[in-house]
PyMOL Python script that loads the backbone (N, CA, C, O; Angstrom):
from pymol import cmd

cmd.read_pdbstr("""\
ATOM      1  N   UNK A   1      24.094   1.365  63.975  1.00  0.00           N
ATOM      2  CA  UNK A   1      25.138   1.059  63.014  1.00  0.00           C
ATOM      3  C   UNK A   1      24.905  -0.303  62.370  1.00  0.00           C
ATOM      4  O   UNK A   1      24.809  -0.411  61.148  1.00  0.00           O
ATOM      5  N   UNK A   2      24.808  -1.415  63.257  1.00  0.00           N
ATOM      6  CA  UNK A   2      24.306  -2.737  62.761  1.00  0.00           C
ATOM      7  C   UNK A   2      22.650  -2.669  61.475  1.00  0.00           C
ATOM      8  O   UNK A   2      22.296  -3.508  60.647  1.00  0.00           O
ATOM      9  N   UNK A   3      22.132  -1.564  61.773  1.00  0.00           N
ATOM     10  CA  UNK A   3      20.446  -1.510  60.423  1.00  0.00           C
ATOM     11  C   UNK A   3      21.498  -1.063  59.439  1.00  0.00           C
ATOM     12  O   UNK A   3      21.578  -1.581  58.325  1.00  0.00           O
ATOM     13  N   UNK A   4      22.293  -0.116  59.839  1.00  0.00           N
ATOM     14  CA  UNK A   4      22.635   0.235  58.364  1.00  0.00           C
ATOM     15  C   UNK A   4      23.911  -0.780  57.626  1.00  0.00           C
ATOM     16  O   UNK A   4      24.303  -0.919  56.467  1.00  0.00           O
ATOM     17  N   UNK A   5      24.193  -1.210  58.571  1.00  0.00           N
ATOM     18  CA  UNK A   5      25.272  -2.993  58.038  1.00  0.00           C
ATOM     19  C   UNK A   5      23.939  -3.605  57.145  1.00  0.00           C
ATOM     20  O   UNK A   5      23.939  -3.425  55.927  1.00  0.00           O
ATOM     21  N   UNK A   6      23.353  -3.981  57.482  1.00  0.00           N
ATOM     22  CA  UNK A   6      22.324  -4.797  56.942  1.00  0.00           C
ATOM     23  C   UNK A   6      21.583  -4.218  55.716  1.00  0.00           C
ATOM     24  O   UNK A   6      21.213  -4.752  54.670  1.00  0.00           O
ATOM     25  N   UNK A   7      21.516  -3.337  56.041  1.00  0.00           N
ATOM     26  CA  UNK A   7      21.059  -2.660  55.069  1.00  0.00           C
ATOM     27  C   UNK A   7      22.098  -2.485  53.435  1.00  0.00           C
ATOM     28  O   UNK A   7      21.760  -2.773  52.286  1.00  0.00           O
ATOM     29  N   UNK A   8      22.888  -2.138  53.745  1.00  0.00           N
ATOM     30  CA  UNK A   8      23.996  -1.917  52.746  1.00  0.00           C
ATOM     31  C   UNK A   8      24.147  -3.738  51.892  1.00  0.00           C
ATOM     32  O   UNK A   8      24.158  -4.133  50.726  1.00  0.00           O
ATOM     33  N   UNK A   9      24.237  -4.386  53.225  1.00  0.00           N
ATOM     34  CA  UNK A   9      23.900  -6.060  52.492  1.00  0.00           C
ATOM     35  C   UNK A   9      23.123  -6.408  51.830  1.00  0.00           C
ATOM     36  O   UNK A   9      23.440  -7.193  50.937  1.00  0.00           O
ATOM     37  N   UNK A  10      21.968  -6.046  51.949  1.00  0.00           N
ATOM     38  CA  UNK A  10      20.768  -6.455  51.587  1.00  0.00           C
ATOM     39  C   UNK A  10      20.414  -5.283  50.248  1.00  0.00           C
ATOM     40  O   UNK A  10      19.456  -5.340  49.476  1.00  0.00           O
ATOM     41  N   UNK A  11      21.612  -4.154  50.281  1.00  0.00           N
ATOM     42  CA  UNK A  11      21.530  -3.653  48.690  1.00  0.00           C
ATOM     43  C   UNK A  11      22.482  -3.802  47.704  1.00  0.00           C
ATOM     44  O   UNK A  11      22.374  -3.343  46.567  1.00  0.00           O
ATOM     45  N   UNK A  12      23.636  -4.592  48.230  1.00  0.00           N
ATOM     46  CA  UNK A  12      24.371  -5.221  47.535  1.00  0.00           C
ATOM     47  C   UNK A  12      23.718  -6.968  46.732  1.00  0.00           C
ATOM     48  O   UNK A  12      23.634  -7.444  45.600  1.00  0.00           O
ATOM     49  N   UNK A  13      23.339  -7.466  48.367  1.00  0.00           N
ATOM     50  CA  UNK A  13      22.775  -8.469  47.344  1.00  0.00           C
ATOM     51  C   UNK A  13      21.175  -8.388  46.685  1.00  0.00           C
ATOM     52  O   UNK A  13      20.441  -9.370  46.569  1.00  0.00           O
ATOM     53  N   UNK A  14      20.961  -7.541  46.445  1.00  0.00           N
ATOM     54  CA  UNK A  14      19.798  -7.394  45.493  1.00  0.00           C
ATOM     55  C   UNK A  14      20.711  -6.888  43.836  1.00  0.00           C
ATOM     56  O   UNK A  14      20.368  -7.113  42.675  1.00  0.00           O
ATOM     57  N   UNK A  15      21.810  -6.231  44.318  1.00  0.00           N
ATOM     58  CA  UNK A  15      22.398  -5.552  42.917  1.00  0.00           C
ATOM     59  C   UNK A  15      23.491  -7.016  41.999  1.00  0.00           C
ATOM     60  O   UNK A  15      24.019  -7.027  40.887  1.00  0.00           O
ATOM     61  N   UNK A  16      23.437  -8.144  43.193  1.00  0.00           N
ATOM     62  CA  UNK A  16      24.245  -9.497  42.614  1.00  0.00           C
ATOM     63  C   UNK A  16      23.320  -9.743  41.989  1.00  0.00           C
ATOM     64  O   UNK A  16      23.433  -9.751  40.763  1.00  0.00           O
ATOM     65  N   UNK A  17      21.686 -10.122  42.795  1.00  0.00           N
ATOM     66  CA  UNK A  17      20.801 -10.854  42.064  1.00  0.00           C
ATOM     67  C   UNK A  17      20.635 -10.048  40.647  1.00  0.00           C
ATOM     68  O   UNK A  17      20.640 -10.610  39.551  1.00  0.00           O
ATOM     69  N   UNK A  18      20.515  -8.892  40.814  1.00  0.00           N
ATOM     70  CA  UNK A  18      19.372  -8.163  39.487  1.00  0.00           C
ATOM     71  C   UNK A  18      21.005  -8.333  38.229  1.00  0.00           C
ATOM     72  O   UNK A  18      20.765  -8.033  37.060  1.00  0.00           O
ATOM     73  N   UNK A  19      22.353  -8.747  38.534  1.00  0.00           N
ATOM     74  CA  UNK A  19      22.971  -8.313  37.495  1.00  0.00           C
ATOM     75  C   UNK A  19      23.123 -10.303  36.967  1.00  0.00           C
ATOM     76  O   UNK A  19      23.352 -10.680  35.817  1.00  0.00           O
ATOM     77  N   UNK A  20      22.925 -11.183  38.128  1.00  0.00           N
ATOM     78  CA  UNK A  20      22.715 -12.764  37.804  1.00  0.00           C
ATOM     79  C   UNK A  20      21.691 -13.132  36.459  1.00  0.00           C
ATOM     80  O   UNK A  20      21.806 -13.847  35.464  1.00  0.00           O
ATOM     81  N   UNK A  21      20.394 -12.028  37.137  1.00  0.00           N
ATOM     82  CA  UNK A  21      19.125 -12.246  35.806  1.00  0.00           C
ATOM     83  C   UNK A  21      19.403 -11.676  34.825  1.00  0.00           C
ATOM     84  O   UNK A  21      18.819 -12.068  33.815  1.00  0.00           O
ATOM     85  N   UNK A  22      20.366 -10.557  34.677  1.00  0.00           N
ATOM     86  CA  UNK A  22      20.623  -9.976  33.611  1.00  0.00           C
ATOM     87  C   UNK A  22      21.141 -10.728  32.721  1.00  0.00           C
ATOM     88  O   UNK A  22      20.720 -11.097  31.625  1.00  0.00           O
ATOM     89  N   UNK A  23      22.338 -10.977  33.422  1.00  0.00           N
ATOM     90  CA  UNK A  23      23.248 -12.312  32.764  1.00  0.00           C
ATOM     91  C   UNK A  23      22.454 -13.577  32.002  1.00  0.00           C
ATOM     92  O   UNK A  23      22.371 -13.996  30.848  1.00  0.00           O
ATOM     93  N   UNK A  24      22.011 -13.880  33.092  1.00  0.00           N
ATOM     94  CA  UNK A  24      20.556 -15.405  32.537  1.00  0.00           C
ATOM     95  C   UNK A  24      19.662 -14.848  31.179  1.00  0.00           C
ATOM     96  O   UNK A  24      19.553 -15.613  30.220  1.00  0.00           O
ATOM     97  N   UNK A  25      18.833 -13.075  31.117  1.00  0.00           N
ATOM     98  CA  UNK A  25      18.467 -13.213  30.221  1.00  0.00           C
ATOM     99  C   UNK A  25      19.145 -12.925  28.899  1.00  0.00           C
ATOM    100  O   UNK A  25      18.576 -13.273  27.864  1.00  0.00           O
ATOM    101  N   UNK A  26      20.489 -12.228  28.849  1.00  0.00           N
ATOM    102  CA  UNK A  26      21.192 -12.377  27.870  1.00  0.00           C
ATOM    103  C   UNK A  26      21.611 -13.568  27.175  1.00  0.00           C
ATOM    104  O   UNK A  26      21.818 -13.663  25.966  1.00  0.00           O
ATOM    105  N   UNK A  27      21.738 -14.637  28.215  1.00  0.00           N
ATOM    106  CA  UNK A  27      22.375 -16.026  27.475  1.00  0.00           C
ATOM    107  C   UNK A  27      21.072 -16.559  26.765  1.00  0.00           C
ATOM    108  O   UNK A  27      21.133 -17.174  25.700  1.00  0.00           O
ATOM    109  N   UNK A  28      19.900 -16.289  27.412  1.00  0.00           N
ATOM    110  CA  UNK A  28      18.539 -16.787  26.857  1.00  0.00           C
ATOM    111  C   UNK A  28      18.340 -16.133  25.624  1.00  0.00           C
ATOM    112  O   UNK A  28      18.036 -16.797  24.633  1.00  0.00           O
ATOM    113  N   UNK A  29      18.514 -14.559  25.551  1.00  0.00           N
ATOM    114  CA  UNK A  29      18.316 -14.017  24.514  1.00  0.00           C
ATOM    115  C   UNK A  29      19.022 -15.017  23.449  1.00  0.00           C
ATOM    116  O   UNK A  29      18.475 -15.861  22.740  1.00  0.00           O
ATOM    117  N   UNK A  30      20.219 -14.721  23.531  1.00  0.00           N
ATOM    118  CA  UNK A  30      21.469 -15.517  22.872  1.00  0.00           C
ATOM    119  C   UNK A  30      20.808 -16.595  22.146  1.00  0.00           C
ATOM    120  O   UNK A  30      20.403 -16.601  20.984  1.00  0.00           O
ATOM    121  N   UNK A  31      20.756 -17.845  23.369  1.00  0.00           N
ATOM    122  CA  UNK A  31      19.836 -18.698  22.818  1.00  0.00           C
ATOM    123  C   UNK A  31      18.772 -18.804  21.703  1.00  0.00           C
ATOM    124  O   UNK A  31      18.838 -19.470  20.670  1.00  0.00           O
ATOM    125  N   UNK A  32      17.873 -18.077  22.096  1.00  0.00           N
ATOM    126  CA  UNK A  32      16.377 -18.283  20.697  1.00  0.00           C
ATOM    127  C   UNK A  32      17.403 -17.105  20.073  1.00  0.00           C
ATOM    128  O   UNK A  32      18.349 -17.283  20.840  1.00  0.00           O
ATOM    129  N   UNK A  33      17.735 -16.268  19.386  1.00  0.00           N
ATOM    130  CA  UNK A  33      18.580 -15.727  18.629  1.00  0.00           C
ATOM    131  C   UNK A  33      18.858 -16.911  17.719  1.00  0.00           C
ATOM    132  O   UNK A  33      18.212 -17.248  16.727  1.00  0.00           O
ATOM    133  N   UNK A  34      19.794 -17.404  18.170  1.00  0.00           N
ATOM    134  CA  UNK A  34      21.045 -18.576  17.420  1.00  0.00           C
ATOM    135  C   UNK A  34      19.296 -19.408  16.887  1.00  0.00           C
ATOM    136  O   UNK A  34      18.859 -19.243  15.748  1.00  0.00           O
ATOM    137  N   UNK A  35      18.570 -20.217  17.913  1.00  0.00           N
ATOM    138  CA  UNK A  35      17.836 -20.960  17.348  1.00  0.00           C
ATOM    139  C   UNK A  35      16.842 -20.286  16.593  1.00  0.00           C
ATOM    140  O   UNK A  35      16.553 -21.004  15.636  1.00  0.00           O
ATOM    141  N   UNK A  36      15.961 -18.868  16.586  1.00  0.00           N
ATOM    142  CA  UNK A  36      15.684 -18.356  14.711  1.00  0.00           C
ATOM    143  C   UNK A  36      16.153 -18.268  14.122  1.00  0.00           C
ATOM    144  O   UNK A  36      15.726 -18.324  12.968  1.00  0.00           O
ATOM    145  N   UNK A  37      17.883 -17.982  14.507  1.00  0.00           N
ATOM    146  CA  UNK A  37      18.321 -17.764  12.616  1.00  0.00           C
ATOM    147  C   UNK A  37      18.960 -18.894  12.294  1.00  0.00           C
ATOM    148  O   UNK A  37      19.688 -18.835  11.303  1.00  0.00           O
ATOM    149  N   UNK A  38      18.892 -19.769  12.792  1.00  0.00           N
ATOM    150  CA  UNK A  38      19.236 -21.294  12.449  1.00  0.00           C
ATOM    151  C   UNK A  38      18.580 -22.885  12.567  1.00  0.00           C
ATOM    152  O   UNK A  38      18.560 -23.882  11.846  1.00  0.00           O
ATOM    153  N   UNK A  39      18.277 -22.662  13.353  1.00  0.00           N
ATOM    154  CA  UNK A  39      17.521 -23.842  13.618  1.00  0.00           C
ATOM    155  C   UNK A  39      15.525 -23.599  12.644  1.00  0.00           C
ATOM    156  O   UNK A  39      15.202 -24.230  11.638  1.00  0.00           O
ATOM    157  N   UNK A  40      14.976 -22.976  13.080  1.00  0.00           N
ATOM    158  CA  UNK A  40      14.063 -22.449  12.016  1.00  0.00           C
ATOM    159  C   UNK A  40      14.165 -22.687  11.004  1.00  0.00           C
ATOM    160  O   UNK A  40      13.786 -23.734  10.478  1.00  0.00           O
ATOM    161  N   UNK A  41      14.771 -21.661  10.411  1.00  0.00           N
ATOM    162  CA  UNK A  41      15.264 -21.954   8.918  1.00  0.00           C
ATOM    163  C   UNK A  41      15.229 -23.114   8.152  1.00  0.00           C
ATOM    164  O   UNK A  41      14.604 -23.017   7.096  1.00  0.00           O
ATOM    165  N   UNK A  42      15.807 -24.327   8.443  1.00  0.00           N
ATOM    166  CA  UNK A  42      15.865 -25.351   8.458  1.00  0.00           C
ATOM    167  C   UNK A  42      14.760 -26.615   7.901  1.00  0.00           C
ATOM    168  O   UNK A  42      14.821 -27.478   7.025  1.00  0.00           O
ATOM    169  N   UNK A  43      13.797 -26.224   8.869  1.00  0.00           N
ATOM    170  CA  UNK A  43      12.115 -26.903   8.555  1.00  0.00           C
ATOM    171  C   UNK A  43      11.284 -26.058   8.021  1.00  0.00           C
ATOM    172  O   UNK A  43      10.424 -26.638   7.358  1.00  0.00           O
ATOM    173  N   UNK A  44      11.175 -24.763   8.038  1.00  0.00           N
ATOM    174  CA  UNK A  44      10.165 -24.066   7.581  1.00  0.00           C
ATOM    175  C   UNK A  44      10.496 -22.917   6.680  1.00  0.00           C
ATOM    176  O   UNK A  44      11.433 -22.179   6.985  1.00  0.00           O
ATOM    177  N   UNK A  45       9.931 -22.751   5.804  1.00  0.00           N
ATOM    178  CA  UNK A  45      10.697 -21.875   4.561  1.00  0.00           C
ATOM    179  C   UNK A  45      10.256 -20.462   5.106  1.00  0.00           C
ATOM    180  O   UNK A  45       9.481 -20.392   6.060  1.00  0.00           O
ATOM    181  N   UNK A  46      10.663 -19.555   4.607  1.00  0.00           N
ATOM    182  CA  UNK A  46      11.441 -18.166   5.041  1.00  0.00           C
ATOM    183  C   UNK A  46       9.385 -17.332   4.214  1.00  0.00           C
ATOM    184  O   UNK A  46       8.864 -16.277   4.576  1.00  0.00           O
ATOM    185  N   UNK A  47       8.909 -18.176   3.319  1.00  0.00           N
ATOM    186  CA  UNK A  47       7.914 -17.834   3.074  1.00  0.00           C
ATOM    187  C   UNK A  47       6.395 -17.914   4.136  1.00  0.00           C
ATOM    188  O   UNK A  47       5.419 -17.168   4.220  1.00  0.00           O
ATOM    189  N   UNK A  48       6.785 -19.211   4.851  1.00  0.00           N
ATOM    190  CA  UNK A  48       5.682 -19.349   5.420  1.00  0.00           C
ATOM    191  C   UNK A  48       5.896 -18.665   6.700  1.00  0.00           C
ATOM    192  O   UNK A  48       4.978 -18.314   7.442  1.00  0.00           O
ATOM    193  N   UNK A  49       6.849 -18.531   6.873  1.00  0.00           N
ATOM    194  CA  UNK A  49       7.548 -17.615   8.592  1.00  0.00           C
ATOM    195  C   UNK A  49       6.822 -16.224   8.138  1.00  0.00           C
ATOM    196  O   UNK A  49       6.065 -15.563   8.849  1.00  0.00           O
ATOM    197  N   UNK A  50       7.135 -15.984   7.070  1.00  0.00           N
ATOM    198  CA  UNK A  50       6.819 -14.283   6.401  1.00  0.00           C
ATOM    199  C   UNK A  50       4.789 -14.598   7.232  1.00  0.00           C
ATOM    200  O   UNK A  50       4.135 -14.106   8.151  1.00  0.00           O
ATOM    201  N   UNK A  51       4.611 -15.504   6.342  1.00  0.00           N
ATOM    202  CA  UNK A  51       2.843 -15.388   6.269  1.00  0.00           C
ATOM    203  C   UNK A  51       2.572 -15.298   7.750  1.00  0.00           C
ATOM    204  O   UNK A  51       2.159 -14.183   8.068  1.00  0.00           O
ATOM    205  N   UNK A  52       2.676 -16.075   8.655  1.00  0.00           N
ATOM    206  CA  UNK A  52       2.992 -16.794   9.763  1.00  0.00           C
ATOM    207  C   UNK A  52       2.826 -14.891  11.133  1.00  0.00           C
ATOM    208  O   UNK A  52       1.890 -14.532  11.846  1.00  0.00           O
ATOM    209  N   UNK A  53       4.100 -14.291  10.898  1.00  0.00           N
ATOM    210  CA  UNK A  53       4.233 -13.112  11.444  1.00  0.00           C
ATOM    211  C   UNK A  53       3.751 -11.997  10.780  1.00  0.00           C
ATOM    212  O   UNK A  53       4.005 -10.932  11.341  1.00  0.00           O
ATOM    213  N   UNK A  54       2.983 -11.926   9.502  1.00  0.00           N
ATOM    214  CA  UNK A  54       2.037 -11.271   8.947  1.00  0.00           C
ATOM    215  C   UNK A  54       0.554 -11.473   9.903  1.00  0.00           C
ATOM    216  O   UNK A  54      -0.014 -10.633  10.602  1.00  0.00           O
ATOM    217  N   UNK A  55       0.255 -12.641   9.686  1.00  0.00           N
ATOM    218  CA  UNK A  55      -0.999 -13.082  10.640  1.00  0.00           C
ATOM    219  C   UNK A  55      -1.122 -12.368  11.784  1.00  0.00           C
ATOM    220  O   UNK A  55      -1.956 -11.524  12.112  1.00  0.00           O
ATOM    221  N   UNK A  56       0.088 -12.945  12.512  1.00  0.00           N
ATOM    222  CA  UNK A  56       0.392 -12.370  13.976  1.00  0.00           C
ATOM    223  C   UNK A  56       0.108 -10.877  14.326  1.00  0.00           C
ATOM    224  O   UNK A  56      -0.611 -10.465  15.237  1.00  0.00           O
ATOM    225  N   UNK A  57       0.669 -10.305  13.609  1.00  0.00           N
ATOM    226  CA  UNK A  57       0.809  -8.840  13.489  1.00  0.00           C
ATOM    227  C   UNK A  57      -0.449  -7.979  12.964  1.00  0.00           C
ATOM    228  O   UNK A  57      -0.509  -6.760  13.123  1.00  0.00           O
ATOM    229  N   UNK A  58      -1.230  -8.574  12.460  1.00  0.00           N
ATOM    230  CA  UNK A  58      -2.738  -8.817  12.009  1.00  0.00           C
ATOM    231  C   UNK A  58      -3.578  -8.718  13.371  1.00  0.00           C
ATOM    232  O   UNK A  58      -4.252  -7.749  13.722  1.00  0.00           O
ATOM    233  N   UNK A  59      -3.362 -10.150  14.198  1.00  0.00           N
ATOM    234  CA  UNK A  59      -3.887 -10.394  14.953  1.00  0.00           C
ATOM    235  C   UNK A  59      -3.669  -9.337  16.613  1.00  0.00           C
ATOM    236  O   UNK A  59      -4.419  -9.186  17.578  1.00  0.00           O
ATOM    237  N   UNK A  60      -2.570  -8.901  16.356  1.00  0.00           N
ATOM    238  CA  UNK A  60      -2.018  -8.094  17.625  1.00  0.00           C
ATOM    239  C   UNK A  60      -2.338  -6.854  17.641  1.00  0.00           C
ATOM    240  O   UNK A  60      -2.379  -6.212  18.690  1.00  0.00           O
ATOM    241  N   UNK A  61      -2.672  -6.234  16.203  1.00  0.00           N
ATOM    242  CA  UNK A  61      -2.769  -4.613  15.469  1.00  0.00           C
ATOM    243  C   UNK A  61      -4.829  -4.853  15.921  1.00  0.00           C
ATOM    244  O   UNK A  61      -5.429  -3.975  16.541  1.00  0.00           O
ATOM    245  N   UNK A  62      -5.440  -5.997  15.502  1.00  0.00           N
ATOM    246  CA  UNK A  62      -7.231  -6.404  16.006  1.00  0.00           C
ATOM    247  C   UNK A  62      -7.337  -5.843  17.162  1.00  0.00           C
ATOM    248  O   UNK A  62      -8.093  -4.884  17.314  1.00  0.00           O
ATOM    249  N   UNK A  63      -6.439  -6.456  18.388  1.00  0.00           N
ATOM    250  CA  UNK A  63      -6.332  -6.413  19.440  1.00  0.00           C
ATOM    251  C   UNK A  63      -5.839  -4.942  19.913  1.00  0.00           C
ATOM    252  O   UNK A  63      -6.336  -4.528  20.960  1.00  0.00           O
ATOM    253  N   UNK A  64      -5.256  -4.425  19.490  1.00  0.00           N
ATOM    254  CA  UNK A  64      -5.260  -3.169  20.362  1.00  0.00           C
ATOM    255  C   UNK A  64      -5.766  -2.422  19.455  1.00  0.00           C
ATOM    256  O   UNK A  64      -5.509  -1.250  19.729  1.00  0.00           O
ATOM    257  N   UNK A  65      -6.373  -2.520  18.487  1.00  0.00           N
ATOM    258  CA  UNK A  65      -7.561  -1.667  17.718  1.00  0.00           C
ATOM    259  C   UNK A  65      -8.788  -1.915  18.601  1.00  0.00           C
ATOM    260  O   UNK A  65      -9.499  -0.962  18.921  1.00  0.00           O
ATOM    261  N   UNK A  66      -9.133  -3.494  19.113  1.00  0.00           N
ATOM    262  CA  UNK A  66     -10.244  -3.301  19.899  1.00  0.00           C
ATOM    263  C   UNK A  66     -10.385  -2.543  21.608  1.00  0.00           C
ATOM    264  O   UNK A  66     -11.379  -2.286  22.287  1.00  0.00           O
ATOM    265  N   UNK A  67      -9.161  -2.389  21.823  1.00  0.00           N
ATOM    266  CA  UNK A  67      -8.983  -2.576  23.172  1.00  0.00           C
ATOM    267  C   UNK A  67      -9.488  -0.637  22.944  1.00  0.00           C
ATOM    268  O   UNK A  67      -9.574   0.098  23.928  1.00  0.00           O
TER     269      UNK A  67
END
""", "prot")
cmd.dss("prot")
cmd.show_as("cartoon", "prot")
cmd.util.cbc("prot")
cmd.orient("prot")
């Protein structure tokens, strides 16, 4: 009776942790969210961001063309 006490603990607190990181990466999401569509903006014009993730997307499309 006591393995399965422990047990039941030890799947509760795995279901605190996994819903803590959830939480953490939503506020993170949140975070760079707010800071591309604002903070960005700001210093770098909406043209060179364009060129910028053109490249990227260039460079990522090489890459699994070579792979």
């Amino acid at each position: 009776m006591e393995e399965l006490n422990e047990i039941i603990k030890q799947i509760r607190d795995i279901g605190e942790e996994f819903l803590e990181t959830a939480k953490h990466q939503m506020r993170l999401s949140t975070l760079f969210d707010i800071f591309t569509e604002k903070v960005i903006p700001t210093f770098v014009s909406e043209k060179e961001l364009e060129e910028y993730y053109e490249k990227r997307m260039e460079e990522v499309n090489n890459l699994i063309y070579n792979i």
